[in-house]
Structures are given as C-alpha cells and as structure tokens.
C-alpha positions in Angstrom: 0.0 0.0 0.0 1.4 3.6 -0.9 2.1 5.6 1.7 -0.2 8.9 2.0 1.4 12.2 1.4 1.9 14.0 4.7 -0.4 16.8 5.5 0.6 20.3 5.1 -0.6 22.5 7.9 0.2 26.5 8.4 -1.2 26.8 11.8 2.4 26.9 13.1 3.2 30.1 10.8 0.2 32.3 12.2 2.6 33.8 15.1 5.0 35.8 12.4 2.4 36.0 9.8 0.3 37.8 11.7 3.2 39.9 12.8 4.8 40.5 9.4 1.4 41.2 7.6 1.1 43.9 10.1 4.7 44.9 9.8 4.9 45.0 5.9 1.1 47.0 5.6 2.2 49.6 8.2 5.2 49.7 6.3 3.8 50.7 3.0 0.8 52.7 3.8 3.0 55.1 6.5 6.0 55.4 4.7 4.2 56.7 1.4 2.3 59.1 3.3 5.1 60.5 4.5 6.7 60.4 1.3 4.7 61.3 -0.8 4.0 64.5 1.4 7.8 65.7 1.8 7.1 64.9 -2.0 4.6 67.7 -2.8 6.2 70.2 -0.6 8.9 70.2 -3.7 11.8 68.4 -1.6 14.6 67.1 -3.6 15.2 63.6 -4.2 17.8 63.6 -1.4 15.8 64.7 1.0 12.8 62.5 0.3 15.0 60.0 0.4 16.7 60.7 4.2 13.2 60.7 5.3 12.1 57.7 4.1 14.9 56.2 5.3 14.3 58.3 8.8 10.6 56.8 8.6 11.6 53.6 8.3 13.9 53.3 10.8 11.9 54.9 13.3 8.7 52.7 12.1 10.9 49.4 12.2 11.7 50.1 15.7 8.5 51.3 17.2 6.7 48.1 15.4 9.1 45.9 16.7 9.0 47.7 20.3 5.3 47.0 20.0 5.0 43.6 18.6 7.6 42.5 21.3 5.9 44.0 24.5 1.9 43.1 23.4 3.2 39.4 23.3 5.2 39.6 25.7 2.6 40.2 27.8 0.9 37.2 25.8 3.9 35.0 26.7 3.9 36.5 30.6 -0.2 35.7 31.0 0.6 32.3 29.4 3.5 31.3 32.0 1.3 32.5 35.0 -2.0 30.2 33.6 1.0 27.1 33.6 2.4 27.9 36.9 -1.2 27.7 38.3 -1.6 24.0 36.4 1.7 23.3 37.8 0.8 24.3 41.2 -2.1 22.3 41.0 -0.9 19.1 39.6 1.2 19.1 42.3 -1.2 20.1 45.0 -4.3 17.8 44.4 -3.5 15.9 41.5 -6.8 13.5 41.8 -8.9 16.8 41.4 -6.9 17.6 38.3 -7.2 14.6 36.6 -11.1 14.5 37.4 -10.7 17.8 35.6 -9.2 16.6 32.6 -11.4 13.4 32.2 -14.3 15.7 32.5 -12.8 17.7 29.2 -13.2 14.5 27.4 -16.4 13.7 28.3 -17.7 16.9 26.9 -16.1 16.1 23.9 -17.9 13.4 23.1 -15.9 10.4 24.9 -17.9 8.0 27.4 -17.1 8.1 31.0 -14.7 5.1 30.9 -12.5 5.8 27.9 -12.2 9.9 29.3 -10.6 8.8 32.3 -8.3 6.3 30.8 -7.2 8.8 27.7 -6.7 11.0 30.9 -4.6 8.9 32.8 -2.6 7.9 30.3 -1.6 11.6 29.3 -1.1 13.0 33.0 1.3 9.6 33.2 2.9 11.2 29.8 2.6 14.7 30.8 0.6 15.7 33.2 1.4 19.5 32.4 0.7 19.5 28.6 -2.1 17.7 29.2 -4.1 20.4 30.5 -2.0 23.3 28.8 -3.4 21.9 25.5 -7.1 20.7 26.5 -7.7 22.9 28.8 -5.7 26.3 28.6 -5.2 26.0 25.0 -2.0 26.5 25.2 0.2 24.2 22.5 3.7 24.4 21.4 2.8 25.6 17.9 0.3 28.7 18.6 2.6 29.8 22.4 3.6 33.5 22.5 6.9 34.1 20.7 7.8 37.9 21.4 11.3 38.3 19.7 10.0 35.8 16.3 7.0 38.8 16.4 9.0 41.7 16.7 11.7 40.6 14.1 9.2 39.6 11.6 7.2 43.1 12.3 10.4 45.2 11.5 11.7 43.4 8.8 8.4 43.0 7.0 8.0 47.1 7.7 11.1 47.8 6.4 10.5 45.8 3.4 7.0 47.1 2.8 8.7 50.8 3.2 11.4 50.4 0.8 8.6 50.4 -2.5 7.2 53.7 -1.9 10.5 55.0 -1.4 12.1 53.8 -4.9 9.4 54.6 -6.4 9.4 58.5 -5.1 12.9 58.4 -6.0 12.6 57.0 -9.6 9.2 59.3 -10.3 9.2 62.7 -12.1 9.1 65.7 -9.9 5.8 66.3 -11.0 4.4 62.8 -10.9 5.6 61.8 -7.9 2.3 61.2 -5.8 0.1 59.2 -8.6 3.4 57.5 -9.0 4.0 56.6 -5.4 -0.2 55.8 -4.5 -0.1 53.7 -7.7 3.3 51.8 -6.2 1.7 51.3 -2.7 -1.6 50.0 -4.0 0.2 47.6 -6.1 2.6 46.9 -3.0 0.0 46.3 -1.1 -1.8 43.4 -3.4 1.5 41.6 -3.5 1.6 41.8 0.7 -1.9 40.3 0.8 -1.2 37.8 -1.9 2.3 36.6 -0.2 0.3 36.7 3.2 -2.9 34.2 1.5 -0.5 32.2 -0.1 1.8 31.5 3.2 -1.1 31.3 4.9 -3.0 28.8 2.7 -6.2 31.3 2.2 -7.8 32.1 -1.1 -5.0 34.0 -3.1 -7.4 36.8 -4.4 -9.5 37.1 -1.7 -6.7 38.0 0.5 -4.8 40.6 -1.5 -8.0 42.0 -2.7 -8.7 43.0 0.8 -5.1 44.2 1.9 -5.2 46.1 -0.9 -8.5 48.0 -0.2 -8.0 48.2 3.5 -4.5 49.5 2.7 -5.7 52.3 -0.2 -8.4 53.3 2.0 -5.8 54.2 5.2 -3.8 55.9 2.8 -6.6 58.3 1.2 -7.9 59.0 4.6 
C-alpha cells in the first residue's frame, strides 16, 4: 500500500504572519504618506530620500518595540496560567485529573475511555495535558515575542522600501500618482504573499489588503 502524502498544515506560521502582515502593511501605507508628502512640498530627491529612510527606521523600531511587549505580555499571561496548572498538579493531582477526564467527556468520549485517555496523558505529561485541552496552550500557537518583533520590523522595512524607490525613480511632477499607484500595487502583493503563506484564497486576501491599505492611505 502507498504511503499517503503528509499533511501540510500552516497553523504553526500564524505567530510571524500575523506579525509580518502587520509589519509590511504599516510599512507601505506610513512610509508613502510621508513620502509622498515631503514629496509635494517640492523636496529634492535627497531629501525624500533621508526621510524615508528616517521613517523607516523609526517605524521598524516602534513596530518591533510593540510587537515585542503586546506578546510579551501574551507569553507573561501564558506562564502565570502554567504555573497555576503546575501548582495544582502538584497540589491535588486527583482533582486535576477528574478535571481533565471531565474535558473528554464533553467532547464526546464515554465516562470510561475519558478517564483512561486521561490517565494515560497525565502519566505522559501531566502538564501539557491540561496546557493543551484545557488552557489552549500548545507548542505551535505559544507567544513568541522576539519571532514577532523581528518579523514586524523586517516586513516594515520591506513594505517601506517600495514607496521610497518609487518616489525616488518618479518625475518631480508625478511623484504622488506615482507613489499611490506603487503602494496599491505593493499592497496586493503583501496580501497575496500573506494568503498564499497562509494557505487562504490567493485573491481574496490581496483584494482586501489592498482595499483596506488604499483606504488608510486616502484617509
């Protein structure tokens, strides 16, 4: 018999998606506001360039400074719910394996088989157990602050650099229908790379990047 192909799952990815979606869209839509504004005011190319560059740096750091402390206080509220399981566990560990076999009940297993598939995975690990099925907590989805922040400022920085080139290769007086036609294009191909890593319907996600995106930047 052949052997199946393994399953591909993205579930794992939705930590630093999430982070570099956010990064690369902030990246874009700020950047070319500024840009194209220093733009209008009749700025020379070096000078829209510096502040671009300025307004990503700054932007790179305050996303990352962001990303990192909003899951760090993910990854904080996370190790407090485990040192209460471990506490716990340790404390009355008959209560929390009634606890657990109760969880499998409501899922749909009879009495007998929930307290066996419970005993068997507090005898396994006792702590996962009850991180998984009843905190929610798995190895895959847990808080990763640094993964989030790096992924935030590197996707901003990315996302920055196309209105940038783009002020910088347009004609003086072309320079903001070039620059919004660059972002709105930039911003398709963030929600396109976004649906594709993320296994979602390829059009559907750029599609609304893109109009989310263009409609922050007119406003």
């Amino acid at each position: 018999m052949a052997s199946r192909n393994p399953e591909l799952h993205r579930s794992h990815r939705v930590g630093w998606l999430r982070a570099a979606v956010l990064g690369a869209n902030d990246g874009i839509v700020s950047v070319a506001g500024v840009v194209v504004g220093i733009a209008a005011a009749g700025a020379t190319h070096e000078t829209v360039l510096v502040t671009g560059v300025a307004a990503t740096v700054a932007g790179a750091i305050s996303m990352a400074a962001g990303e990192y402390v909003s899951v760090k206080s993910q990854a904080d509220t996370e190790a407090a719910d485990l040192a209460v399981e471990r506490r716990e566990l340790r404390e009355d560990p008959e209560a929390e394996l009634a606890e657990l076999a109760a969880i499998y009940r409501r899922r749909g297993l009879d009495p007998a088989l929930a307290r066996e598939v419970a005993e068997q995975l507090t005898r396994h690990d006792a702590l996962a157990a009850h991180a998984r099925d009843e905190l929610g907590i798995t190895e895959a989805l847990r808080a990763r602050p640094l993964q989030a922040a790096l992924s935030s400022a590197t996707a901003f920085c990315i996302g920055a650099a196309l209105p940038v080139l783009a002020a910088l290769g347009a004609p003086a007086s072309r320079v903001e229908a070039v620059v919004a036609a660059a972002t709105v294009a930039a911003l398709l191909l963030s929600g396109t790379a976004a649906a594709w890593l993320g296994g979602a319907p390829v059009l559907r996600g750029a599609l609304r990047v893109g109009f989310w995106g263009a409609l922050a930047m007119v406003v």
